[in-house]
C-alpha positions, 0 to 999 in steps of 0.5 A: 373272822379272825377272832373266831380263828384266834379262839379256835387255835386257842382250844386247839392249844388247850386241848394239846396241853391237856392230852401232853398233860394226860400222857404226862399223868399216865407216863407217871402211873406207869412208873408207879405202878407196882407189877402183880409179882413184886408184891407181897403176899399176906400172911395171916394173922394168926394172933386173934385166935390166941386172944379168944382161947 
């Protein structure tokens, strides 16, 4: 029984890594990310239409 227990608290302990390691990935993301009003707007490109005159 006591290897049952050892493996168990080794996937608990590799679970807790994973869900540490996913709050580490969108800790990350989020400080990545972009707000929708810092970027850029597009400004069209205006210069095909020169070329097919």
């Amino acid at each position: 029984m006591q290897g049952n227990e050892l493996t168990n608290e080794g996937e608990q302990s590799e679970a807790a890594e994973r869900e540490a390691a996913k709050q580490r990935l969108l800790a990350q993301a989020e400080a990545d990310r972009v707000p929708v009003n810092d970027t850029t707007r597009v400004v069209p490109d205006r210069r095909w239409r020169r070329d097919q005159r």
